[in-house]
C-alpha positions as CSV (number, residue, x, y, z in Angstrom):
1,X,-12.7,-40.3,-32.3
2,X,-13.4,-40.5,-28.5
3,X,-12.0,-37.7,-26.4
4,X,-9.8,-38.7,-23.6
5,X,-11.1,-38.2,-20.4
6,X,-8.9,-35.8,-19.2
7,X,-8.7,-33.4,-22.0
8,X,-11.8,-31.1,-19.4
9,X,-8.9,-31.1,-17.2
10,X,-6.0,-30.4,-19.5
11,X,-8.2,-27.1,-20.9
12,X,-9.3,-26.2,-16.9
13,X,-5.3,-26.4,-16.5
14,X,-4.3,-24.2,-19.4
15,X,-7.2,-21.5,-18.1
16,X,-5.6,-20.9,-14.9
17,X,-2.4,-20.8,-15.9
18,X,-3.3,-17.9,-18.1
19,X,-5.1,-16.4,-15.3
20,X,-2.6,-17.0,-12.7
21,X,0.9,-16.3,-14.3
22,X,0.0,-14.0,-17.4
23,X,-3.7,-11.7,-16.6
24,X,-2.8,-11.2,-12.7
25,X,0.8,-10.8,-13.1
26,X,-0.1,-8.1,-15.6
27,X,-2.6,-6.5,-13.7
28,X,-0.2,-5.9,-10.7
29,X,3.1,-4.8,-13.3
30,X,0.9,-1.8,-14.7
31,X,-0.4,-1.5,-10.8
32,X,2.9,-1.1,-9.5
33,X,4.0,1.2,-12.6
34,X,1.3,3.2,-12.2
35,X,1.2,3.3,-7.7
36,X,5.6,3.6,-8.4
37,X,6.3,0.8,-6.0
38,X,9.7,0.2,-7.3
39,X,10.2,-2.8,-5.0
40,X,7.3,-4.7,-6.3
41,X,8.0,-3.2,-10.2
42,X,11.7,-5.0,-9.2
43,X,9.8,-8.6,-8.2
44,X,7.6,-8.6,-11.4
45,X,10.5,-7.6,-13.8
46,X,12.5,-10.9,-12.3
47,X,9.4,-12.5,-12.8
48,X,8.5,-12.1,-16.2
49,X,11.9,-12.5,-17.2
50,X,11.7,-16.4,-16.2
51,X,8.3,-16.5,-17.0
52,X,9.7,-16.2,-20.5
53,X,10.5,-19.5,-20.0
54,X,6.4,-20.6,-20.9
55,X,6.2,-18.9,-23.6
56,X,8.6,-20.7,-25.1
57,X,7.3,-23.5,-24.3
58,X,3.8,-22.8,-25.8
59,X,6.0,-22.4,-29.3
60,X,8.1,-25.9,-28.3
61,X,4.7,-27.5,-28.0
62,X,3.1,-26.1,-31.1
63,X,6.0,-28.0,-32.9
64,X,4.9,-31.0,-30.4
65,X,8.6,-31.2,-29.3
66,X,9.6,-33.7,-26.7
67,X,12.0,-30.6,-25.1
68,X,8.9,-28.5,-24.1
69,X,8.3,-30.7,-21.3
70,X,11.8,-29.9,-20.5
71,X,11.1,-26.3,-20.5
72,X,7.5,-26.2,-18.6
73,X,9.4,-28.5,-15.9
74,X,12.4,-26.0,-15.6
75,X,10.0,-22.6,-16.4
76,X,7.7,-23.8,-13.2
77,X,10.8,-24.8,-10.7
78,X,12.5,-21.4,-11.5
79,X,9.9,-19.0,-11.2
80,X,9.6,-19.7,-7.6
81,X,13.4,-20.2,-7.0
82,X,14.2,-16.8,-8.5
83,X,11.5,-14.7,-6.6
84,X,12.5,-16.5,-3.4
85,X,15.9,-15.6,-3.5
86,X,15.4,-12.2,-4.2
87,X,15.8,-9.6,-1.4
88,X,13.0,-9.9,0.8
89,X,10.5,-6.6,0.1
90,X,9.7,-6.7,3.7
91,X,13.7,-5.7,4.2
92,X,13.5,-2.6,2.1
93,X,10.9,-1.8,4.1
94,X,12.9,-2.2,7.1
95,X,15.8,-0.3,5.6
96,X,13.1,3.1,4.8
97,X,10.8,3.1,7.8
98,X,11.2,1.7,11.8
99,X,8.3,0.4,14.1
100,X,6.4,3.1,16.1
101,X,4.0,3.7,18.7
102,X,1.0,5.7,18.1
103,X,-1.1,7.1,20.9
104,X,-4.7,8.0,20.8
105,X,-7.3,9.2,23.5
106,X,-10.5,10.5,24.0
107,X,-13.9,10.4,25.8
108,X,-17.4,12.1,26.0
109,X,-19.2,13.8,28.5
110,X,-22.9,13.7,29.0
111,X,-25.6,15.4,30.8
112,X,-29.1,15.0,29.6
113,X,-29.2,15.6,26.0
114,X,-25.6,17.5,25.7
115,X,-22.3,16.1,25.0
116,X,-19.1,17.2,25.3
117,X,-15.9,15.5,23.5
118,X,-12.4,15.8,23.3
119,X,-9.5,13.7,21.6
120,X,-5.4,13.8,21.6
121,X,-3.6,11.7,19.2
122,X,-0.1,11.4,18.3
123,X,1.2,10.1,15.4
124,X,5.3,9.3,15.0
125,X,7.4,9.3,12.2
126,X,8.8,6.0,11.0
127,X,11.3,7.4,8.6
128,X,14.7,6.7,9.4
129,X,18.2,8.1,8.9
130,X,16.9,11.6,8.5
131,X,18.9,14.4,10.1
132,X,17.3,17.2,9.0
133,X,16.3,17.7,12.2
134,X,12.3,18.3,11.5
135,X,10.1,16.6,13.8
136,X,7.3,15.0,11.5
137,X,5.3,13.2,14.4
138,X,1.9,14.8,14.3
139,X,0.0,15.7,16.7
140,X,-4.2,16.0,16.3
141,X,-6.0,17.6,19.2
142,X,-9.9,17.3,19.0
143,X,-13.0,19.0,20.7
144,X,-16.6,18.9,20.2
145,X,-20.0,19.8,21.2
146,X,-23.5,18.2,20.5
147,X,-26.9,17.7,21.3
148,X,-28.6,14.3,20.9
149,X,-32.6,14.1,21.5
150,X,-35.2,11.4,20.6
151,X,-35.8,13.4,17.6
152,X,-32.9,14.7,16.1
153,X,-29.5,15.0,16.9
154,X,-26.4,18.0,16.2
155,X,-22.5,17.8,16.5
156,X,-19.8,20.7,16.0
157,X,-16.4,19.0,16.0
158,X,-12.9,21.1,15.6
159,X,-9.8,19.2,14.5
160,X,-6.1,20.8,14.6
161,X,-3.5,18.8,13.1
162,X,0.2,19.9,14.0
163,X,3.4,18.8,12.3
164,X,6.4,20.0,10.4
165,X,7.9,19.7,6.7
166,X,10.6,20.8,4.6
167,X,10.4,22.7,1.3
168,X,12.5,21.7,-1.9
169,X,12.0,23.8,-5.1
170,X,12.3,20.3,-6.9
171,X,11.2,16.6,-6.2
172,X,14.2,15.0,-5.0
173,X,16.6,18.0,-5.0
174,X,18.9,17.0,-1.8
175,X,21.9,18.6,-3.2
176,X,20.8,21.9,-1.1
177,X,22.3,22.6,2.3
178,X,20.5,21.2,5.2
179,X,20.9,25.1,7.0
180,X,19.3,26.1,3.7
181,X,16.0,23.9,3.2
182,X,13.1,26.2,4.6
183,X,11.0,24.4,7.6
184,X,7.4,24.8,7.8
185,X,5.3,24.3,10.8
186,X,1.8,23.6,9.7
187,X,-1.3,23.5,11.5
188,X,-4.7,22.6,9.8
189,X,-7.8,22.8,11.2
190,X,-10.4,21.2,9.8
191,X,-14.7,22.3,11.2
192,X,-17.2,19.5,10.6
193,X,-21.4,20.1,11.6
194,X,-23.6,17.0,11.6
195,X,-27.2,17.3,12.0
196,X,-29.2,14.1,11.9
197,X,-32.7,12.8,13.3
198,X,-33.1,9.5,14.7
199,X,-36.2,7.6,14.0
């Protein structure tokens, strides 16, 4: 018996459906299980739980029911519809963090082969509704010296990084009085040498 002519595309079809609504939408549940994004864990629950929808239809159509056209038809409009109408990630985002302005400078100064740099940068906080009253911007202050000649070149840089946390003895014990949560100002400074030769 003569294949239709379509059947290559009915098979391409099925492929990339498995690809595209079971594999990747697999790949990023155990992603977001394992990373404990709970918004996007929230989004793939939703989603599997219509996407149930196609594997019933798989069993409809092993039966060759007329119904599991019903089904795909309804699984496909659904999916889309029920992850549309769920709250927006981008506004639980917005209800965690705020938009903030980070400022960086530097330069370099030269004279023959020695250099001389320096670098500020400040880094705010975008976490909202805290009122602990720690400032977490930090601040990185940067200096370094070098020599550069056709042969080789050599850099010392010094980086101090300044902000300030809170202790709790537990993850996600706020139950303690603010007066009583210890602050800590830290200040890391980190040393890097470079030695290279140019050729």
């Amino acid at each position: 018996m003569e294949q239709p002519w379509f059947q290559p595309l009915v098979w391409m079809d099925y492929r990339l459906a498995v690809v595209f609504t079971v594999i990747l939408p697999l790949v990023l549940l155990i992603w977001a299980f394992a990373g404990k994004s709970d918004a996007i864990q929230h989004l793939l629950v939703i989603y599997w739980r219509v996407a149930s929808l196609l594997v019933i239809t798989v069993y409809l159509m092993i039966g060759a029911l007329p119904i599991s056209f019903i089904s795909a038809l309804a699984a496909r409009i659904l999916i889309p519809v029920s992850l549309w109408f769920w709250v927006d990630i981008n506004e639980d985002i917005d209800e965690i963090l705020e938009p903030v302005i980070n400022y960086k400078i530097g330069g370099e100064f030269r004279y023959d082969i020695f250099r001389l740099r320096g670098g500020y940068a400040m880094y705010a906080d975008p976490t909202q509704y805290t009122n602990d009253g720690l400032d977490r911007d930090r601040m990185v202050i940067s200096g370094g010296i070098g020599v550069n000649t056709p042969k080789f070149f050599a850099d010392l840089g010094v980086i101090n990084t300044r902000y300030q946390t809170d202790i709790f003895p537990y993850q996600g014990a706020t139950f303690f009085p603010i007066e009583d949560i210890p602050e800590v100002d830290n200040s890391i400074v980190n040393i890097m040498l470079t030695v290279g030769i140019n050729f």
